[in-house]
N, C-alpha and C positions, 0 to 999 in steps of 0.2 A: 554452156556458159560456166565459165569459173568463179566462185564464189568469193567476191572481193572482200566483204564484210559482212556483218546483220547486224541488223538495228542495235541490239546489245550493246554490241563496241564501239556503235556513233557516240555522240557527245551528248549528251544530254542540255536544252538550256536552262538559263536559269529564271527562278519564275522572280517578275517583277511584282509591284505592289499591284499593280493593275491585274493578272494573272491570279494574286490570291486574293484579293475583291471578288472579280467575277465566279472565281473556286466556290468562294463560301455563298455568293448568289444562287450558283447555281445546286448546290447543295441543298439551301433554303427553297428553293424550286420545288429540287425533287422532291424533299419532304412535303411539301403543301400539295402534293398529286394524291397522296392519302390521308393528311394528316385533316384540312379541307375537302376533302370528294365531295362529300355531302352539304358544302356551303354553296349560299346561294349566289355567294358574290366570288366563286373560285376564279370564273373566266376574267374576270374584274382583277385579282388577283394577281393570276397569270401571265395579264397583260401588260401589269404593272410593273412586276419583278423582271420580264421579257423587256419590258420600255428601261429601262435602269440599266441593267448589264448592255443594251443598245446604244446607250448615252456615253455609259464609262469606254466603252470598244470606239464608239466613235470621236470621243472627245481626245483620248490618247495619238490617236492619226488626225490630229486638223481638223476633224470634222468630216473624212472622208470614212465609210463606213467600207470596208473590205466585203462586198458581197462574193457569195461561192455558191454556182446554185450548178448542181450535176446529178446525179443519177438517185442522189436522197431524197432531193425534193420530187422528182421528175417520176419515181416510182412511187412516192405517197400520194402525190397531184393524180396519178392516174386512177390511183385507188379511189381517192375520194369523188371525182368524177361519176366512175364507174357505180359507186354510191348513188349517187345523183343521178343518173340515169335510169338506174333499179327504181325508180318514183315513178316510173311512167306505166309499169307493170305490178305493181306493190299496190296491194289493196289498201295500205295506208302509206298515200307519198311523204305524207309530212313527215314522218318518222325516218323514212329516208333520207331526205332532204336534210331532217336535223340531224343525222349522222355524218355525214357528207361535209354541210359545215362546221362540224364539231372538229374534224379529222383535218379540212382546210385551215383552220385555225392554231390547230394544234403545229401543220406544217412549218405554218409562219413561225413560233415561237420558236419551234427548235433551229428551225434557221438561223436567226439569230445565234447561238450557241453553235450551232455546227461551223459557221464561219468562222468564230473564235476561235474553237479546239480543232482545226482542218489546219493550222499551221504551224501544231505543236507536230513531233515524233512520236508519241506514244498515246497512250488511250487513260493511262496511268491515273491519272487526275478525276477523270471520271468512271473510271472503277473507284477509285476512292470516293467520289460524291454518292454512289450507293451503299459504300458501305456503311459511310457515316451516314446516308439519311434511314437507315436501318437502325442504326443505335439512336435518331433522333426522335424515328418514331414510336419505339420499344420505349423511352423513356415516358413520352408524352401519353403512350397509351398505359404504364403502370399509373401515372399519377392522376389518367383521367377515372379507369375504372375506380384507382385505391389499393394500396396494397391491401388492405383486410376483406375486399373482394376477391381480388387476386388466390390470397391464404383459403380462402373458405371454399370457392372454387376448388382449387385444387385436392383439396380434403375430402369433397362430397364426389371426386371425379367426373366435375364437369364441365363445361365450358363455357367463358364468357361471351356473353351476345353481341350483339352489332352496338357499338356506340357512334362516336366519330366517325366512323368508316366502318366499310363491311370490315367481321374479325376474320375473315381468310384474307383478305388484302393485306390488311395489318403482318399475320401472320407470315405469307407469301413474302414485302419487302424485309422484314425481320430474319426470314431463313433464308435470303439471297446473301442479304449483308455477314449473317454468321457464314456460309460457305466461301465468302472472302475472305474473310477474315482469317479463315482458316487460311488460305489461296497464298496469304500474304505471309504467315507463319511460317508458309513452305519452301514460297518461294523468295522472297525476301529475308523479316527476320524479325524477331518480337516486336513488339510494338505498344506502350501501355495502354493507350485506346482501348487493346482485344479484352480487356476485363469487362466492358461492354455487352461480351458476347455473354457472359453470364446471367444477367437480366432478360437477356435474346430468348437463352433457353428459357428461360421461367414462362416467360410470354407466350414461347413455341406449344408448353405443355399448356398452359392454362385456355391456350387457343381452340387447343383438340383440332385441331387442323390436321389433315391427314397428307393434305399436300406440302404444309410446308416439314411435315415428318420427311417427303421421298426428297423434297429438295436437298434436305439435309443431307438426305443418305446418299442420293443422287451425286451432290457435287462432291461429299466430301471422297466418295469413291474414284469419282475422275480425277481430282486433284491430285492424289496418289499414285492412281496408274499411271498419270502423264508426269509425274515429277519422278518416278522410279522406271518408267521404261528405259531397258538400254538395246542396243546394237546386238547381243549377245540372249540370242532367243532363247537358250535355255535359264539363263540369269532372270532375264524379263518373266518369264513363267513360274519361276521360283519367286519371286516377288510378288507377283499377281495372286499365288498362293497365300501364302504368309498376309498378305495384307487384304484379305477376302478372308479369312479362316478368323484376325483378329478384330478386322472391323463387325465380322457378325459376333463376337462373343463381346463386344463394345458396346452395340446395338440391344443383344439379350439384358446384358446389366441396365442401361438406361430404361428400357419398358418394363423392366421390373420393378423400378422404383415407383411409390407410390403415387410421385405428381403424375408420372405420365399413363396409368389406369386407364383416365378416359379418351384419353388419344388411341391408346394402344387397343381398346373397345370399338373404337369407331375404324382401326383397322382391319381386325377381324374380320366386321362384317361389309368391311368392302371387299375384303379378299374372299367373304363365302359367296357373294354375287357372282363371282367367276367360277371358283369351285362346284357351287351347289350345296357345298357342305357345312355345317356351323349356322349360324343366328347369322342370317340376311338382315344387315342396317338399311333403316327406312329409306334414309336419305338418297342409298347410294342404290336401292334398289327404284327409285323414283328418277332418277338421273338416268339411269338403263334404258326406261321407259321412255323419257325422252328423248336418246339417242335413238331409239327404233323407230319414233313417231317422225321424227326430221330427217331419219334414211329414209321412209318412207314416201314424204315430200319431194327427197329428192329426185326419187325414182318418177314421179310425176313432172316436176320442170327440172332434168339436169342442167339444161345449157344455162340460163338465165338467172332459175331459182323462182321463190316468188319475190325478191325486194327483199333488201335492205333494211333488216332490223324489223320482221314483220314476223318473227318466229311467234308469236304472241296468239297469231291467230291458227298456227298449228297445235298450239297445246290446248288452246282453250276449246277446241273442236272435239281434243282427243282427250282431255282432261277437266275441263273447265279451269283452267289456272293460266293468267295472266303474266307470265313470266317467259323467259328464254331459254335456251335449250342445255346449258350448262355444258358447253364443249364446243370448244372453237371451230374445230374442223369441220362438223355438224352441221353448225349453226352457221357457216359462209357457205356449205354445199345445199343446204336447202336454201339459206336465202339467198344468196347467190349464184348458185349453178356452178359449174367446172369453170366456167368464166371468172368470175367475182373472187372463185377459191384459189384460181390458179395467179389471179393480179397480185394479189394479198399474201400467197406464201410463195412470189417467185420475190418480195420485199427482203427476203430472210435468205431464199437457199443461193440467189445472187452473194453476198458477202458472206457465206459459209462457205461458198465453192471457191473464192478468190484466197479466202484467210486458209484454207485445208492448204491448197495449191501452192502458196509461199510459205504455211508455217515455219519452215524449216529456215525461212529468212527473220524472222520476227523473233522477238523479245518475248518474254515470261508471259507480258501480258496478250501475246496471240491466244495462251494456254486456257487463259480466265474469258477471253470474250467465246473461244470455241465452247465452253464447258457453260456459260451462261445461254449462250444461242441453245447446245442441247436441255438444259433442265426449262429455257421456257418453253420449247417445242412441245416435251414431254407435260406441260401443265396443262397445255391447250385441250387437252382431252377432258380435264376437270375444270375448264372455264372459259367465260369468251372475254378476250382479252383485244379484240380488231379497234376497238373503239376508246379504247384506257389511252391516257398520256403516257404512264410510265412504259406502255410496248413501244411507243413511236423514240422516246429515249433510248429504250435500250435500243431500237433501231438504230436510233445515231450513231451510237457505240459501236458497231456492227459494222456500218460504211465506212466512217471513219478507221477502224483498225485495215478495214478491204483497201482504202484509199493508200494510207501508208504505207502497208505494204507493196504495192502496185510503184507507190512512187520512190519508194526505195529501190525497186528492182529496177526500174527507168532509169534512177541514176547511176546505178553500180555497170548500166549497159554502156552509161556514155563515157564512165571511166575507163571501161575497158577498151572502148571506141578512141578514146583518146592517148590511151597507154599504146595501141597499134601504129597509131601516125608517126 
């Protein structure tokens, strides 16, 4: 088939007041997914902010509310079922059970929102609502710790604790929004918002976050390979060069400087956990341990698992500690067997395999939802993420670019179909 157009060169529309209303709701959303985690009235919240952007959507059309329900909701629905089934074999159902409708719940609200953005062209809008709730939670978290916590933190090389929200959470949306931000630098064009990302860094170091360090490194590396590949393999390899050679000497200056010490410490000794060599960190050799305790498990029930969200009572067996397994992958193959693991990451490699397969038809922003799909894959190793609002989001973002795509190529077939008669 001959390539009529991509999305690029369609028209772009223009957003009404109704469009940047629901923008900035949905924005305020995302930000209360960590800004609130920890409240007790979040779902209260949620369902509030979700009832609102439902009202203005509907109120705009007569009252007739544009439902879209296809393969987004239809592979979370399964999920959470399958959640709820896991109760029947789960030495604690109810744990199940309230995973199940956490994830049911969650569905509905992004629904709402997926129907909205399912009849724009682009994904644009919402890569922009994380990158702005990135800067809105970096703000809210300087002024909640304080800056003279912040400063003295940094000074004694260490890091600040959970407040508001877990501080890898924190850290995590903060180093997505900076990798955009960058995203946008690249592939767009300045923008005075990105001054933002300056407070981003400060929060990243004072976080000591080691995850949102690789996210950083992570995206900001794809951004560049994918903005500098060309047709011309020996060019593309000479660039790949140059820009590996100068991102690591980018990287050397930044851990040298004094904020990032205790980040750059808590590196080390994740990376002597692998090695063997250097000051093994506690933390990360305690997370080792849990992943061998949950392959463990698994080898016990693969198909099944034991249930949904019941990792609690493999560590407490093998550890005495009441907590999870700190890795996604892990922690859905023990609790839920190859089944539960395979429902859960066929949600993901479904709209990676569509967006790969059309990139070549898609806009810049195919670029940034491919490069987000890879940096959260790669996080799930350092945390379990099956049950967060903000994954079921970035899912949206995900079908949504697969959708477009798809319906783009459908229509460029009928042009062509039509251009024959």
């Amino acid at each position: 088939m001959n390539r009529v157009m991509n999305i690029s060169e369609s028209k772009t529309e223009n957003r009404t007041t109704e469009d940047k209303i629901i923008w900035f709701l949905t924005t305020v959303l995302f930000s209360s997914f960590i800004i609130l985690d920890t409240n007790k009235y979040i779902s209260y919240i949620l369902l509030g902010v979700t009832g609102l952007i439902f009202i203005i959507i509907a109120f705009g059309r007569q009252f007739k509310f544009p439902l879209v329900i296809d393969r987004f909701q239809i592979a979370i629905l399964s999920f959470a079922i399958y959640c709820a089934l896991s109760s029947i074999w789960a030495r604690n159902s109810s744990a199940a059970i309230e995973k199940a409708v956490t994830i049911f719940e969650i569905m509905v609200c992004m629904t709402v929102l997926y129907c909205h953005y399912s009849r724009k062209n682009s994904v644009y809008e919402l890569l922009e609502c994380v990158r702005w709730a990135g800067y809105i939670v970096t703000i809210y978290a300087l002024y909640s710790y304080g800056i003279d916590t912040i400063r003295l933190t940094l000074a004694s090389e260490g890091r600040v604790g959970n407040s508001f929200a877990n501080i890898n959470s924190i850290a995590i949306i903060t180093a997505i929004s900076l990798v955009l931000s960058f995203f946008k630098l690249f592939y767009y064009k300045f923008s005075w918002s990105m001054i933002f990302a300056i407070p981003e860094i400060i929060m990243i170091a004072a976080s000591g976050s080691r995850k949102s360090l690789m996210i950083v490194g992570i995206g900001i590396v794809l951004v560049l390979l994918f903005r500098y590949t060309n047709r011309n393999i020996i060019k593309t390899l000479v660039r790949y060069i140059f820009i590996v050679v100068i991102l690591i000497l980018v990287l050397r200056f930044f851990l040298s400087l004094d904020m990032f010490a205790g980040i750059n410490e808590r590196m080390e000794g994740l990376i002597a956990t692998f090695t063997g060599t250097g000051d093994v960190e506690h933390s990360a050799l305690l997370r080792q341990q849990y992943v061998l305790a949950g392959l463990t498990q698994f080898k016990e029930t693969p198909i099944l698992g034991i249930g949904i969200s019941n990792s609690d009572y493999i560590l407490m067996a093998a550890f005495g500690r009441n907590t999870y397994l700190h890795n996604n992958f892990i922690e859905l193959l023990a609790c839920g067997g190859i089944i539960g693991f395979g429902i859960y990451y066929s949600m993901t490699l479904w709209p990676l395999y569509k967006i790969w397969k059309y990139r070549k038809w898609g806009d810049s922003c195919t670029v940034a939802v491919i490069i987000l799909i890879i940096i959260l894959l790669v996080m799930d190793y350092g945390m379990v993420s099956y049950y967060s609002k903000s994954t079921y989001f970035y899912l949206m973002i995900y079908y949504l670019q697969a959708k477009i795509l798809i319906r783009f190529i459908n229509e460029n077939k009928k042009i062509e179909l039509s251009s024959r008669e």
